[in-house]
N, C-alpha and C positions, 0 to 999 in steps of 0.2 A: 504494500500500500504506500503511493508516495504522500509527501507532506499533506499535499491539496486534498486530496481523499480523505486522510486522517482528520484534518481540520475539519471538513464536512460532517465526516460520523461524529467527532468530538462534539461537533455545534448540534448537531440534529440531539444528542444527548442532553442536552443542557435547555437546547429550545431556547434559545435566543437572550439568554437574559449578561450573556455578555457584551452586548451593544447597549445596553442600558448606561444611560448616564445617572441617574440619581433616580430612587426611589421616595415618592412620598408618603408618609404615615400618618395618616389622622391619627390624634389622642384627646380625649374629653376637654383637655385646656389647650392645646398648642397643635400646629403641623409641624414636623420634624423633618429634613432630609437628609436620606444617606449621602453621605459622601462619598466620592471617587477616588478614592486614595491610590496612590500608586508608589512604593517605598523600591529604590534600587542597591538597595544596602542596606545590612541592620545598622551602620549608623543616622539613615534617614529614619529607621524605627526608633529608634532610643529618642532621638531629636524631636520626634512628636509625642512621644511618653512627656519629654519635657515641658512640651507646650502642654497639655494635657492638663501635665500638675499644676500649671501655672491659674487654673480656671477657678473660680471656687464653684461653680452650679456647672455640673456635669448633669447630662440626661441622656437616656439612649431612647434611640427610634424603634428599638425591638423589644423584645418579649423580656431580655436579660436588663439589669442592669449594668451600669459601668462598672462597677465593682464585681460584678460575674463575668460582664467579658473580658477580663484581664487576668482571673480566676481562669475561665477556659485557657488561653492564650500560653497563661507561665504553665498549664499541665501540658499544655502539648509542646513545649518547649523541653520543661524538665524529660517528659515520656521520650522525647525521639534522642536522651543525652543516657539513655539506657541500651548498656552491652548488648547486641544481637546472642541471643543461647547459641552455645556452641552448637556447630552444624544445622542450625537453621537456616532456609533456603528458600526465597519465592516463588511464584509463577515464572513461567518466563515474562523479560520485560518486554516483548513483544507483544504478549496478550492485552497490556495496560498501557502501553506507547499511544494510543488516542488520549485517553483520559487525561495521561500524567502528562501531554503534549500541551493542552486548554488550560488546565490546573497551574502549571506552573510558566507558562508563558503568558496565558490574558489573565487567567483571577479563577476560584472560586466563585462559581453562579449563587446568586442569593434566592433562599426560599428553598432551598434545598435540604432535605433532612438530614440529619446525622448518622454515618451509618452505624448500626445497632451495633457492631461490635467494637463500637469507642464510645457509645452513649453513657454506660456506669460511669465511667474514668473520665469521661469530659466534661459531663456534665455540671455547672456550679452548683455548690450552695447558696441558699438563701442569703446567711447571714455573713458575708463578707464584708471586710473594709477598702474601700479605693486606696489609700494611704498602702496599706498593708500588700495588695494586690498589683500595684505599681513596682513596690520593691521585689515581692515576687517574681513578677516578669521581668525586671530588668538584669535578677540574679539567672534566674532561666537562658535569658540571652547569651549573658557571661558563660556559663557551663558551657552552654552549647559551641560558643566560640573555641572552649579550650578544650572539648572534644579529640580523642586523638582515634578512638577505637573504632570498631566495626561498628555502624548504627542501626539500632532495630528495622523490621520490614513494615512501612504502612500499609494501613489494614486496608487500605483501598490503591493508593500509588504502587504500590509494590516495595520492590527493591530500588532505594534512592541513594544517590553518591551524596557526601556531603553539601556539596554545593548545591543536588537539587532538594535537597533537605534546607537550606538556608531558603532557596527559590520560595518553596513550598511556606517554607513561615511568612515569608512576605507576601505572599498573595491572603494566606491566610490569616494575617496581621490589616491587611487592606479592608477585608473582607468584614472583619467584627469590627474593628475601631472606626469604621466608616459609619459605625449605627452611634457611635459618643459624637452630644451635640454639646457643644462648650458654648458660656454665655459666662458673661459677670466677671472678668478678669480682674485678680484678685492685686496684680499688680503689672505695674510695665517692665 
């Protein structure tokens, strides 16, 4: 299958929600919209964790809060900085070369469920703190950086080299932080 094909089945899978520029969220007091992030290094991610902190009214346009989607974010951070078990082994990466082609070149499509077998483990709790949740993910990044070993297999991508394991946080860093809506900057 060449590139163009691939992109085809990839998009027909997703149904179109990668040309979306902004989604809008009604909520009982306000409209909310996602934003279009697009991060080319995890030091443009850290750089917007900074702007982030800098807000004092954080609100998200989904279902989580801010302090749950940066709860998801450091577990999938911390999760992909865990040892591959000995002799564990993927599909071939040809079977997931569509997916992980969309996934980590245009973005994670929004609206799209969790696959069930990262739902336990990703899921937030309720009762987190932003404060607390920020430092979390910024230490997630660090590990992840100074990573040296074999990286686990994603339960959907497959088998990812490092780098497409960085790829993959960034899209999926674009993907949730694009739902935090900042207002009321707490200082300049």
């Amino acid at each position: 299958m060449d590139s163009g094909a691939a992109c085809l089945f990839a998009n027909s899978l997703f149904a179109g929600s990668c040309s979306e520029r902004a989604m809008t969220v009604a909520d009982s007091q306000d409209t909310y919209r996602h934003s279009r992030l697009r991060f080319s290094s995890l030091a443009d991610y850290l750089a917007h964790l900074d702007h982030l902190e800098r807000f004092a009214d954080v609100r998200s346009s989904g279902s989580w809060t801010p302090a749950q989607i940066l709860h998801h974010l450091a577990t999938a951070f911390e999760l992909s900085c865990e040892q591959r078990p000995s002799g564990q082994r993927a599909q071939s990466r040809l079977l997931k070369w569509p997916i992980r082609f969309v996934v980590l070149r245009r973005g994670i499509p929004r609206g799209r469920p969790m696959p069930s077998e990262a739902r336990d483990a990703l899921t937030p709790p309720e009762d987190v703190s932003l404060a607390e949740q920020l430092t979390r993910l910024r230490q997630g990044i660090s590990a992840f950086q100074a990573v040296t070993h074999e990286l686990p297999i994603h339960p959907v991508l497959g088998e990812l080299t490092k780098d497409e394991w960085r790829r993959f946080h960034l899209r999926h860093g674009e993907l949730h932080l694009g739902h935090i809506v900042m207002a009321d900057l707490t200082h300049a």
